[in-house]
ZADO-1210 file (C-alpha; in nm, 4 decimals, padded with zeros to 6 digits):
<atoms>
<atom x="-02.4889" y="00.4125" z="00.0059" code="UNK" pos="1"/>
<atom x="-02.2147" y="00.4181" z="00.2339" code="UNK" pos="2"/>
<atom x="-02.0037" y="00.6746" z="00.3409" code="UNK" pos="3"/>
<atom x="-01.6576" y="00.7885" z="00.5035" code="UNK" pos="4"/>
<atom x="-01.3819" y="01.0367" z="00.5923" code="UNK" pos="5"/>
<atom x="-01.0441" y="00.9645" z="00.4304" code="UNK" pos="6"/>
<atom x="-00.7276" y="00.9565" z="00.6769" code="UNK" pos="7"/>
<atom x="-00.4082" y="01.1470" z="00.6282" code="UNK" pos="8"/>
<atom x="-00.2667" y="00.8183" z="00.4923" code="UNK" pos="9"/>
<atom x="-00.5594" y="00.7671" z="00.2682" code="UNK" pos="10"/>
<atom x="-00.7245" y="00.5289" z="00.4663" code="UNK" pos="11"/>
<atom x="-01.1264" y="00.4857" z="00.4061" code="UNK" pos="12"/>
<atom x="-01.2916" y="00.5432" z="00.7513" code="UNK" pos="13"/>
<atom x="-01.6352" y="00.3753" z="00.7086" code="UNK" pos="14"/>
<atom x="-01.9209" y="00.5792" z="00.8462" code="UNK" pos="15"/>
<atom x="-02.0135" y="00.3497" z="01.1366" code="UNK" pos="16"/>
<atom x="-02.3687" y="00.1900" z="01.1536" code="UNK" pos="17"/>
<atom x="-02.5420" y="00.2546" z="01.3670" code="UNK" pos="18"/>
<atom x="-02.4521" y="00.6157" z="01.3663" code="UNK" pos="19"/>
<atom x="-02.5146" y="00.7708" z="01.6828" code="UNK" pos="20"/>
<atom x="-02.7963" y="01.0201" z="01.6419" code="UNK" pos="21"/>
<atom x="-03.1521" y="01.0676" z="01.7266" code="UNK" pos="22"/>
<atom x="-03.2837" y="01.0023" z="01.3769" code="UNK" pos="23"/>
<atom x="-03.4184" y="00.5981" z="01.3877" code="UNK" pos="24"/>
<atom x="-03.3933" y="00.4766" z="01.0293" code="UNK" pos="25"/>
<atom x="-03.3155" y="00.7366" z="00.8072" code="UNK" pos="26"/>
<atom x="-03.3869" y="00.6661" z="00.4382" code="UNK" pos="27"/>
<atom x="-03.1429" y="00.7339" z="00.2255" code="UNK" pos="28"/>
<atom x="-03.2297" y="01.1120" z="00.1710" code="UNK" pos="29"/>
<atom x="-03.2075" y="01.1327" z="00.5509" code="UNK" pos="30"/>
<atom x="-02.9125" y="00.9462" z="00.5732" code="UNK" pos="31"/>
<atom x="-02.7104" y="01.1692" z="00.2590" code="UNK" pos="32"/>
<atom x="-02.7938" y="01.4894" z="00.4808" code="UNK" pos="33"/>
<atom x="-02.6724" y="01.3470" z="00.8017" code="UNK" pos="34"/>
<atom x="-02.3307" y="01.2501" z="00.6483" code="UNK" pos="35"/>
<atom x="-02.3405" y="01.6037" z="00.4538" code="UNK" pos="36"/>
<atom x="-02.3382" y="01.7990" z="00.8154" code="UNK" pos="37"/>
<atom x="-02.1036" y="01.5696" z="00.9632" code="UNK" pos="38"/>
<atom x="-01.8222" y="01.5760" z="00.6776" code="UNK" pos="39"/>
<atom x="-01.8702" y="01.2221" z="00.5726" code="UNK" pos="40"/>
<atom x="-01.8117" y="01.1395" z="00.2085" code="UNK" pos="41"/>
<atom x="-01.9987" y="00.9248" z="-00.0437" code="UNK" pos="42"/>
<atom x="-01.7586" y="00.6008" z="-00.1294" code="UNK" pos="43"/>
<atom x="-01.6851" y="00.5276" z="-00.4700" code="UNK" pos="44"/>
<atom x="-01.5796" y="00.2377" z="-00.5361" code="UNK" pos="45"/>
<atom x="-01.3756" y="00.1703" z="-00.8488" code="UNK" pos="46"/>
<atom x="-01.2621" y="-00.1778" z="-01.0351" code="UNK" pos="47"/>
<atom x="-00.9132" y="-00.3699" z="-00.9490" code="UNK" pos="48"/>
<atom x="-00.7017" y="-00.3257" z="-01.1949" code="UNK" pos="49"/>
<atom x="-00.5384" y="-00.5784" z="-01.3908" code="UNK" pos="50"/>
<atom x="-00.2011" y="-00.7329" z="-01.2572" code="UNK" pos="51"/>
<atom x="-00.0024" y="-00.9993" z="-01.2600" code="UNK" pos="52"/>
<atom x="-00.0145" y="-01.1854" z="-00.9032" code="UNK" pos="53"/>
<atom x="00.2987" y="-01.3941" z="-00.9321" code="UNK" pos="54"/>
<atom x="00.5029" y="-01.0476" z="-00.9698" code="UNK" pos="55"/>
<atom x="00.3053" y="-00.7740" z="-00.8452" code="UNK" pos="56"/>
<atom x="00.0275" y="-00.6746" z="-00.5883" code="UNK" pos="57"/>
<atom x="-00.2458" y="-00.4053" z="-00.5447" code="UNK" pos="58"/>
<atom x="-00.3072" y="-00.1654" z="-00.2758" code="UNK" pos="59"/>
<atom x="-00.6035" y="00.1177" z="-00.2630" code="UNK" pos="60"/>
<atom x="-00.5761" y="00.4285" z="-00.1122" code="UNK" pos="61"/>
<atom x="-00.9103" y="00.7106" z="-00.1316" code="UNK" pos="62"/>
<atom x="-00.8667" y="01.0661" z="-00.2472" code="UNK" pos="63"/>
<atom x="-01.1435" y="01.3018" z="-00.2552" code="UNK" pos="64"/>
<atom x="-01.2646" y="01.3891" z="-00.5320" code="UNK" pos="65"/>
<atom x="-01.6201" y="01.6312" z="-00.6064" code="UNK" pos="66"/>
<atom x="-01.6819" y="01.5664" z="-00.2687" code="UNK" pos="67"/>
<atom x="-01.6714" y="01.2201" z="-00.3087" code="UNK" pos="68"/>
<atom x="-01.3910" y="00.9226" z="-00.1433" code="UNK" pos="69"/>
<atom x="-01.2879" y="00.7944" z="-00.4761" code="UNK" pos="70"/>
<atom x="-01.1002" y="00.4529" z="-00.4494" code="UNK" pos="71"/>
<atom x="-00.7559" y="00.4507" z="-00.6056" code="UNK" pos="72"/>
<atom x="-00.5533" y="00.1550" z="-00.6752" code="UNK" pos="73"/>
<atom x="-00.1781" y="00.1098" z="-00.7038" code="UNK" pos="74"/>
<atom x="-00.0192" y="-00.1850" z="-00.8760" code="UNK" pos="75"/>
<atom x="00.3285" y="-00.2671" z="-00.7002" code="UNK" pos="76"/>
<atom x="00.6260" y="-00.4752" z="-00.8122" code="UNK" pos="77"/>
<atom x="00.7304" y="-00.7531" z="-00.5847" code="UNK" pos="78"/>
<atom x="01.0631" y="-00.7741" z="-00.4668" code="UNK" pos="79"/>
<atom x="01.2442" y="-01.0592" z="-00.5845" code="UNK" pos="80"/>
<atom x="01.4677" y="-01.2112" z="-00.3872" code="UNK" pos="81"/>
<atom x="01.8558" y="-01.2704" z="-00.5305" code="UNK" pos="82"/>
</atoms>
């Protein structure tokens, strides 16, 4: 699993690995507490959506969400030049 805390501006910040504790190779039990006390969330990733590349392009952003990052995507026009 991997994990993060989500930025003001909605950024993912991954859980770094290593993470610096005393606790040498948590399993993933171990490793779901750890985050837990330290206010990491559980990533969810989610699937792109469709789009059309020639006219538009995708950004994500994470939200929480049942204390979960949930990964959001945005479809955006692109600007066409006149």
């Amino acid at each position: 699993m991997t994990y993060c805390k989500i930025t003001t501006e909605g950024q993912a910040m991954v859980m770094p690995n290593p993470y610096r504790m005393t606790i040498a190779n948590p399993n993933d039990a171990k490793k779901a507490l750890i985050a837990q006390l330290d206010n990491w969330l559980e990533m969810m990733y989610t699937e792109l959506p469709a789009y059309d590349p020639e006219t538009q392009y995708v950004t994500d952003c994470w939200v929480e969400e049942n204390g979960r990052a949930v990964q959001h995507w945005v479809v955006h026009s692109i600007e066409s030049e006149a």
